[in-house]
VEXDREN-2710 file (C-alpha; in Angstrom, 1 decimal):
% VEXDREN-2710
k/r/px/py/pz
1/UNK/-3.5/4.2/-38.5
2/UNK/-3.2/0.8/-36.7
3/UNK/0.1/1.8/-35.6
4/UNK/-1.1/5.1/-34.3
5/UNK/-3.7/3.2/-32.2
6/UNK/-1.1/0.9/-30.6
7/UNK/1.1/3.8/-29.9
8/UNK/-1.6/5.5/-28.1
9/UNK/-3.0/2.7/-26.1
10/UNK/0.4/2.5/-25.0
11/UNK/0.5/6.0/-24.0
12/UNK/-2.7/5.6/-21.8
13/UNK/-1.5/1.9/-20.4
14/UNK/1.2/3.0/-19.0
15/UNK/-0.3/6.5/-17.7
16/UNK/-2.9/4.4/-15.8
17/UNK/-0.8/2.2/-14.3
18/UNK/1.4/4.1/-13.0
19/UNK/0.3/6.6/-9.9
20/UNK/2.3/9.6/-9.8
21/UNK/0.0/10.5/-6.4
22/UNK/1.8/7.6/-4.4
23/UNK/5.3/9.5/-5.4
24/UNK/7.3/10.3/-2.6
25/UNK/10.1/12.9/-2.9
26/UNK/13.2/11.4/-0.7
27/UNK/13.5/14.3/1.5
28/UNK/10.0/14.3/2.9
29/UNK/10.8/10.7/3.8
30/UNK/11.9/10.2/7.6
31/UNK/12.0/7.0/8.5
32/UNK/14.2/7.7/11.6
33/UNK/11.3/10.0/13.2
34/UNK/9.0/7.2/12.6
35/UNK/11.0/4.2/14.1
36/UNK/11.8/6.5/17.2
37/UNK/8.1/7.2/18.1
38/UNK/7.5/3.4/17.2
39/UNK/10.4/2.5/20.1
40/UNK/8.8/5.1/22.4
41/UNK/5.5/3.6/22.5
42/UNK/6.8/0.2/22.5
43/UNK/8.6/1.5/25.6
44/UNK/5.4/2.9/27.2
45/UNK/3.9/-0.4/27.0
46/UNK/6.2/-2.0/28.3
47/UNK/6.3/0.4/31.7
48/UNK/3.0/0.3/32.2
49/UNK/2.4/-3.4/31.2
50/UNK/5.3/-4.0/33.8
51/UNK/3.9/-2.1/36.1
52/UNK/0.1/-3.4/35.9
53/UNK/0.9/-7.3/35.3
54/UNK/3.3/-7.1/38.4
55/UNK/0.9/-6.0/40.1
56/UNK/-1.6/-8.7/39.2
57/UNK/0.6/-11.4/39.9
58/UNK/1.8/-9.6/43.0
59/UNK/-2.2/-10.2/44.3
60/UNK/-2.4/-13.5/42.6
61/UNK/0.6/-15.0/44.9
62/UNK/-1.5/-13.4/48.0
63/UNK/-3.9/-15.6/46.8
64/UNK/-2.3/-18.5/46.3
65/UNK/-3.7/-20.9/48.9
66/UNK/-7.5/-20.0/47.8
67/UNK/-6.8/-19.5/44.1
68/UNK/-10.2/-20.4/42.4
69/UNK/-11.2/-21.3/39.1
70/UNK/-11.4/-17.1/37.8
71/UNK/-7.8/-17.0/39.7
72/UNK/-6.6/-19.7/37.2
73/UNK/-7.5/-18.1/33.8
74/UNK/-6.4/-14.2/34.7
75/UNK/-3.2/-15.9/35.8
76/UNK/-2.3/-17.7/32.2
77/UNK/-3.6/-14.8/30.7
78/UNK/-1.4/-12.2/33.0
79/UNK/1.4/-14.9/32.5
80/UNK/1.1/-14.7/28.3
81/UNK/0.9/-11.3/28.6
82/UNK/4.4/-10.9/30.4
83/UNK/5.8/-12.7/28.1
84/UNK/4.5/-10.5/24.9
85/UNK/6.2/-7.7/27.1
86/UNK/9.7/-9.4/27.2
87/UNK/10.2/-9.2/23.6
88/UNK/9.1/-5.7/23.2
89/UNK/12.2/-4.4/23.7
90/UNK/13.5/-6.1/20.5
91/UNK/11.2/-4.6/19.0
92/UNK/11.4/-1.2/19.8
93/UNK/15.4/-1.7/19.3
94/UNK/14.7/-2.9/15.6
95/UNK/12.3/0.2/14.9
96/UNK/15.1/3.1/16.4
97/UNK/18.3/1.5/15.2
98/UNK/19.1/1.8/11.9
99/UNK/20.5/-1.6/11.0
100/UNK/17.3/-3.0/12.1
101/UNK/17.3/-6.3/13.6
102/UNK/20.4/-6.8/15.3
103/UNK/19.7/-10.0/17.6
104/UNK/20.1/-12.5/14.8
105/UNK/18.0/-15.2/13.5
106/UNK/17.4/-17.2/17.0
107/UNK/16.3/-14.4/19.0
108/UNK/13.7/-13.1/16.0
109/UNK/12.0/-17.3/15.9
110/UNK/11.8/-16.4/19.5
111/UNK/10.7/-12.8/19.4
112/UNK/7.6/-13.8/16.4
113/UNK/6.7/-17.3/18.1
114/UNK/6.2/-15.5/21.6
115/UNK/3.9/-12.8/19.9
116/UNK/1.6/-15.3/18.5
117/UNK/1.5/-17.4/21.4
118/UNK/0.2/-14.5/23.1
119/UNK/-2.2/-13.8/21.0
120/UNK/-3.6/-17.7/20.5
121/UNK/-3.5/-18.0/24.4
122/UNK/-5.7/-15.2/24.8
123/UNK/-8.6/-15.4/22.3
124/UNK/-8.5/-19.6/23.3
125/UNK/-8.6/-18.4/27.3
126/UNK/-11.4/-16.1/26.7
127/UNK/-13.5/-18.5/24.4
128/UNK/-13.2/-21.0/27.5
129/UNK/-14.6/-18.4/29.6
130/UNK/-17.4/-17.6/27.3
131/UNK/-18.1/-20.8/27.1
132/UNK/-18.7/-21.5/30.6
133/UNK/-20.4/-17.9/31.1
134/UNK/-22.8/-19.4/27.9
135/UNK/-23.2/-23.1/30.0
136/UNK/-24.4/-21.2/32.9
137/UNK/-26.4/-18.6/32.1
138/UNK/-28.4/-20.0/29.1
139/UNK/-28.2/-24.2/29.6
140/UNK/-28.0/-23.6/33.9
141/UNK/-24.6/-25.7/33.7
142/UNK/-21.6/-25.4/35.6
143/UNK/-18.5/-26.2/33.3
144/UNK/-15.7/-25.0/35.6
145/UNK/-16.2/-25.2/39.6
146/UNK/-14.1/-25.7/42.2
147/UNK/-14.8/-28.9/42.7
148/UNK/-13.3/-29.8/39.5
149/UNK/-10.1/-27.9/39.4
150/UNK/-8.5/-30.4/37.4
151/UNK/-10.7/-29.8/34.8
152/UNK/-9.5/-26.2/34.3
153/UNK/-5.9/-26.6/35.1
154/UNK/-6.5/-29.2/31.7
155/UNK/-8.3/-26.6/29.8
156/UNK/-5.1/-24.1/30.5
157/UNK/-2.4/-26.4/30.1
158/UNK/-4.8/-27.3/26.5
159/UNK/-4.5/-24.0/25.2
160/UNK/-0.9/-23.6/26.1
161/UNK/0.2/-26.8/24.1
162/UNK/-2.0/-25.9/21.5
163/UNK/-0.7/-22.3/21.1
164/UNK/2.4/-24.3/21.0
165/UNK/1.4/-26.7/17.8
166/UNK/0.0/-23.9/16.0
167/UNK/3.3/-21.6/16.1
168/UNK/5.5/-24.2/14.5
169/UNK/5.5/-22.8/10.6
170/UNK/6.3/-19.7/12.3
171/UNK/9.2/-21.1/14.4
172/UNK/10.4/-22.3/11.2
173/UNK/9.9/-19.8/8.7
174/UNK/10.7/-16.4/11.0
175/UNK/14.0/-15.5/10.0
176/UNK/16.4/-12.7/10.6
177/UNK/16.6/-11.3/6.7
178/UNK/18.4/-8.4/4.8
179/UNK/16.2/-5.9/2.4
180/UNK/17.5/-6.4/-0.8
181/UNK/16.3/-2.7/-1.6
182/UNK/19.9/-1.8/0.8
183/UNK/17.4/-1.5/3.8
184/UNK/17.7/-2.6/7.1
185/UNK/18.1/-6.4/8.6
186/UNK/14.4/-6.6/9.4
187/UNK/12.7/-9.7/11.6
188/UNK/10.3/-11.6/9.3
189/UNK/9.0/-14.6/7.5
190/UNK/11.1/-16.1/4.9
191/UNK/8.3/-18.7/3.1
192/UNK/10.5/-20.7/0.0
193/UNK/8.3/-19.1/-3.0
194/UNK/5.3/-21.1/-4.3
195/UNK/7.1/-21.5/-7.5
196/UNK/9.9/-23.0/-6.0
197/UNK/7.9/-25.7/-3.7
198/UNK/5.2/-28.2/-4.8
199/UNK/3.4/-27.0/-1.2
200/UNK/2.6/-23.4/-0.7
201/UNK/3.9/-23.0/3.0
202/UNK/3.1/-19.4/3.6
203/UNK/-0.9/-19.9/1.9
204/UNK/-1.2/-22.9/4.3
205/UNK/1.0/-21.2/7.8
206/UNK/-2.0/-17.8/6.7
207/UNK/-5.2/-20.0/6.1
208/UNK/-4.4/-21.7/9.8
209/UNK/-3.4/-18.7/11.6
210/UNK/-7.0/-17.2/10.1
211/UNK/-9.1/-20.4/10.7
212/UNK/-8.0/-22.0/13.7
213/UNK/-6.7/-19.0/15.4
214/UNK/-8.8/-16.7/14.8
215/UNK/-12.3/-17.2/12.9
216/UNK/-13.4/-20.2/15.1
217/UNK/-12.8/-18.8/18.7
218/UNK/-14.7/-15.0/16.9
219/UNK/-17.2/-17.4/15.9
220/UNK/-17.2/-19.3/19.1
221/UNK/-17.4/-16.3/21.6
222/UNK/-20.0/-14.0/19.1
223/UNK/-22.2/-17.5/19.5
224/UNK/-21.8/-17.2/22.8
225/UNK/-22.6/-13.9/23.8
226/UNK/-25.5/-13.4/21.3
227/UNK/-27.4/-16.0/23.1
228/UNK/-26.1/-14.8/27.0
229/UNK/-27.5/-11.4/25.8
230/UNK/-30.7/-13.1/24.7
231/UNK/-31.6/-14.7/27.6
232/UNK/-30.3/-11.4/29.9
233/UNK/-33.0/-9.4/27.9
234/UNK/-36.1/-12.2/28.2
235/UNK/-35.4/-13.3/31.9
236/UNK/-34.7/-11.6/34.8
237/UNK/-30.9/-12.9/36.1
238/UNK/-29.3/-12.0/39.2
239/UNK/-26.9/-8.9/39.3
240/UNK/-24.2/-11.0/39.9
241/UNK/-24.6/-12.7/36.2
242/UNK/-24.8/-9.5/34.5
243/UNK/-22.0/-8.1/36.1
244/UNK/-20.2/-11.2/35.2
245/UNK/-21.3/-10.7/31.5
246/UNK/-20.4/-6.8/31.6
247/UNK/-16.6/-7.5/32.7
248/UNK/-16.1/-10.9/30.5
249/UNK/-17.7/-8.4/27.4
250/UNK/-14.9/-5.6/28.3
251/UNK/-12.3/-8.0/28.4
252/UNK/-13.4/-9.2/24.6
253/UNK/-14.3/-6.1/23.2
254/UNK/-11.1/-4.8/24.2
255/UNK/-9.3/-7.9/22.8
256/UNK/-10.7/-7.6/19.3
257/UNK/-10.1/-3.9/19.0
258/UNK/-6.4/-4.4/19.4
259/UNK/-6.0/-7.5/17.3
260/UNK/-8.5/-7.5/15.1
261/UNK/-7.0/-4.6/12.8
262/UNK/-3.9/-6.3/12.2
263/UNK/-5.8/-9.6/11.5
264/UNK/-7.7/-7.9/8.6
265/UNK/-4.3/-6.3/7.6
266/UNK/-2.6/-10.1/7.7
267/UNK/-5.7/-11.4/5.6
268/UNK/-5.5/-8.3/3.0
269/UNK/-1.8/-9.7/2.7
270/UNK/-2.9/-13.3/2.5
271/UNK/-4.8/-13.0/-0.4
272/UNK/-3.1/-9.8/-1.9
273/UNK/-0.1/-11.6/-2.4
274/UNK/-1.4/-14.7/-4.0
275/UNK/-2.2/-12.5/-7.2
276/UNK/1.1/-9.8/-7.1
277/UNK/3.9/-11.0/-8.6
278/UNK/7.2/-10.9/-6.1
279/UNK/8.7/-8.2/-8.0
280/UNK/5.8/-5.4/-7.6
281/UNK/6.2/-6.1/-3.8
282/UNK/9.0/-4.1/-3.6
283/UNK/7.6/-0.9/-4.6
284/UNK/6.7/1.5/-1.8
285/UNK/7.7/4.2/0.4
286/UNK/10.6/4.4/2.5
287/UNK/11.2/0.8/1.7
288/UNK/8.1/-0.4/2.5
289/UNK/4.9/-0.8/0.8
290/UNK/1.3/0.7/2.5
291/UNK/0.8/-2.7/3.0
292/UNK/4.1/-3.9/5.1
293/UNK/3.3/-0.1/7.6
294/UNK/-0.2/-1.2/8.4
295/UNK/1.3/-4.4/9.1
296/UNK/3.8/-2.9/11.5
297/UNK/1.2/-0.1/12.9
298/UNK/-1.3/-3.1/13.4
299/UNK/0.8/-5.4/15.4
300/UNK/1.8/-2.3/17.7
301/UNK/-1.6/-2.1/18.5
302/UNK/-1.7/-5.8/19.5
303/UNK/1.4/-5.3/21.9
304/UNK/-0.5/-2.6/23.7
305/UNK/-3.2/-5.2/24.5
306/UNK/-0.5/-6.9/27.0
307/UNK/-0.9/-3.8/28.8
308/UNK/-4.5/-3.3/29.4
309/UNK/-6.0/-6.0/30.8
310/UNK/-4.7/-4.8/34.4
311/UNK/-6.2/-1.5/33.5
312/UNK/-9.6/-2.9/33.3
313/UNK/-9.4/-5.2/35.7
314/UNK/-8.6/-2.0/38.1
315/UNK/-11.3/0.0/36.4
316/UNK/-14.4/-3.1/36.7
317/UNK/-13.5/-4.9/39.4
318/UNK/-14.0/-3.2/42.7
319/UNK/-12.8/-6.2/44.7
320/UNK/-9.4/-6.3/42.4
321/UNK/-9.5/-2.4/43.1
322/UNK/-9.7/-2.8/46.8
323/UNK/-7.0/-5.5/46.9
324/UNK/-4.4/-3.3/45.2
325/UNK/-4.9/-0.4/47.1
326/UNK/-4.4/-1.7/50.5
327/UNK/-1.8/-3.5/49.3
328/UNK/0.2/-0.4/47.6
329/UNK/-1.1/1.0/51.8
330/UNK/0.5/-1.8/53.5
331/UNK/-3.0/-2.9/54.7
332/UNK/-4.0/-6.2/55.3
333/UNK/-7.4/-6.8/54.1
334/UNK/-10.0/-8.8/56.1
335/UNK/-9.4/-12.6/56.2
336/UNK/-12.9/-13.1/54.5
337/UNK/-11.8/-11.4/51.7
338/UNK/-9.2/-13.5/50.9
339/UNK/-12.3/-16.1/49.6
340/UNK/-14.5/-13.6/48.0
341/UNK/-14.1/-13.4/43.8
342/UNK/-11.6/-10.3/42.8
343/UNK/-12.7/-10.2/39.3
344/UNK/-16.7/-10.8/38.9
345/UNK/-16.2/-13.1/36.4
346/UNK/-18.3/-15.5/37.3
347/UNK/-16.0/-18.2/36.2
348/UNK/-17.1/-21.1/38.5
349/UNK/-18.3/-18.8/41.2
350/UNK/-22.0/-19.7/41.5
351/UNK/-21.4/-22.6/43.9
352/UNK/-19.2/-20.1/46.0
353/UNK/-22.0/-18.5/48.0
354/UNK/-23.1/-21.9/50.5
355/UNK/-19.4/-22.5/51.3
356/UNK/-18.6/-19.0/51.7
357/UNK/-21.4/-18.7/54.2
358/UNK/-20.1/-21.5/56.2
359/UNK/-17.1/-19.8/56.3
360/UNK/-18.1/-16.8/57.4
361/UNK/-20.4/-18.2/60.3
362/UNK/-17.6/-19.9/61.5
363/UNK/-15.6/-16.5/61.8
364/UNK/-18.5/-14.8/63.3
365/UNK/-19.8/-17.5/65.6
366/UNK/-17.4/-17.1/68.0
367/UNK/-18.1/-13.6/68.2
368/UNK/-22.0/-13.8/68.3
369/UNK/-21.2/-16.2/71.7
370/UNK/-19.3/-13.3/73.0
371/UNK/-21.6/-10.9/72.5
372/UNK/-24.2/-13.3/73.6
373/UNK/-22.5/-14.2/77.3
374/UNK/-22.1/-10.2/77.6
375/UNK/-25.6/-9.7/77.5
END
């Protein structure tokens, strides 16, 4: 009787743990239709992330001699955006070819360490504008102005060498690696195993790449705009401010809808893989686990971001609007304009209105005495 039991709990231990639902037959697997569709959006983004970046550096050179403090950030972040864009085709090559990754081990280091410095540049760039939106609008301080350009030209070149710090496990570890399952060469993290090292390198690369990169700046800017949108709803600000807010709010809303899914995904991993053993990792479909697509879906999604900053900037910022399109006309815009703020950012823009009056009464005062001797 007692052997009957163990004979049936066998039965129904291994019936439960193994799901015939996740069966896949082979010939309903196409992995080649996939990677093809992955290489044509990758290529989409990269035409129009060309096409609208160009553009805003195109502008920002027009503006060089009057560049002010809202010039500075859009130009770090168009710049980190560019180079997201450079290494896309790699990836679209990896997802059509079937070898996979055929650039070798240097170009993948490169590949990986530029997508995270993208993505570190831009939530630390936007955190230092929501900071400042936060100093002025709720505490009436100006952290960025003109005056001080030094001060943000710092601040940029902070983020930059800190994105640079924070990339080093994954300069180290991203390696150009074989699937053992006879798959393709595939661009990825090769962490020694935590059984084979006293230090668990890939728990510690995660926890920073969650913490520092990413929970303190969310926590940072949510702080931030919770009490901007406060003190918009209790006071009465001008329309300037809330314009500011409106654009500097699309520009993080759209940020954490691209990256933020593939965040949660990398976490899921994190932890997931802590408490799976290395051999049940390599069950899945097509050669990959559901886990190791929505990676792979997830970080598309982040590329596109590189893409659609110009987009908004074209679709919020009348001024920017007005710029490009007599530009793509061949029109040279008014000389005043060349001072005025393209983006409505607000970024150090408040002490902009005294001097920009001086300037403009010097233009017009010569032709207030015309008009005056004619009459």
């Amino acid at each position: 009787m007692t052997n009957m039991d163990l004979y049936l709990g066998g039965i129904f231990v291994q019936n439960s743990t193994y799901d015939y639902g996740d069966y896949v037959y082979e010939e309903d697997c196409k992995p080649e239709s996939r990677g093809h569709l992955e290489a044509v959006l990758y290529s989409l983004a990269l035409v129009v992330g060309l096409l609208g970046n160009g553009l805003l550096l195109v502008v920002l050179a027009q503006r060089r001699r009057t560049w002010s403090v809202t010039d500075t950030f859009i130009l770090h972040l168009g710049v980190a955006d560019c180079l997201l864009l450079i290494t896309l085709p790699f990836w679209a090559a990896q997802a059509a070819q079937d070898q996979g990754w055929s650039f070798g081990t240097p170009f993948c280091k490169a590949a990986g360490a530029i997508f995270n410095i993208n993505f570190y540049c831009g939530i630390f760039l936007l955190a230092c504008i929501s900071l400042d939106r936060y100093l002025s609008i709720v505490h009436a301080v100006q952290l960025y102005s003109r005056r001080k350009p030094r001060l943000v030209h710092i601040s940029c070149l902070s983020v930059w060498l800190i994105s640079l710090l924070l990339i080093i496990p994954d300069y180290i570890s991203l390696e150009a690696v074989k699937n053992a399952r006879q798959g393709p060469t595939v661009c990825t993290h090769n962490y020694p195993h935590a059984s084979q090292s006293v230090f668990d390198w890939r728990l510690a690369s995660r926890l920073l790449y969650h913490i520092v990169g990413f929970l303190l700046p969310s926590a940072v800017m949510l702080f931030c705009y919770s009490c901007i949108l406060l003190r918009l709803q209790r006071g009465s600000q001008g329309l300037q401010k809330q314009r500011a807010v409106r654009v500097i709010l699309a520009l993080v809303v759209v940020f954490f809808l691209c990256w933020t899914p593939y965040n949660i995904t990398l976490m899921v991993d994190t932890f997931q893989s802590n408490y799976k053993a290395p051999e049940e990792s390599a069950d899945g479909v097509c050669g990959k686990t559901s886990l190791e697509t929505a990676l792979m879906v997830t970080s598309a999604l982040g590329c596109f971001h590189a893409c659609l900053n110009p987009l908004l900037y074209l679709g919020l910022c009348r001024n920017f609007r007005k710029r490009v399109l007599e530009m793509l006309r061949c029109v040279r815009g008014a000389q005043a304009d060349s001072r005025c703020s393209l983006w409505e950012l607000g970024v150090g823009e408040e002490a902009l209105p005294a001097h920009e009056k001086v300037v403009l009464n010097q233009m017009t005062k010569p032709e207030h005495q015309v008009q005056s001797s004619q009459s």
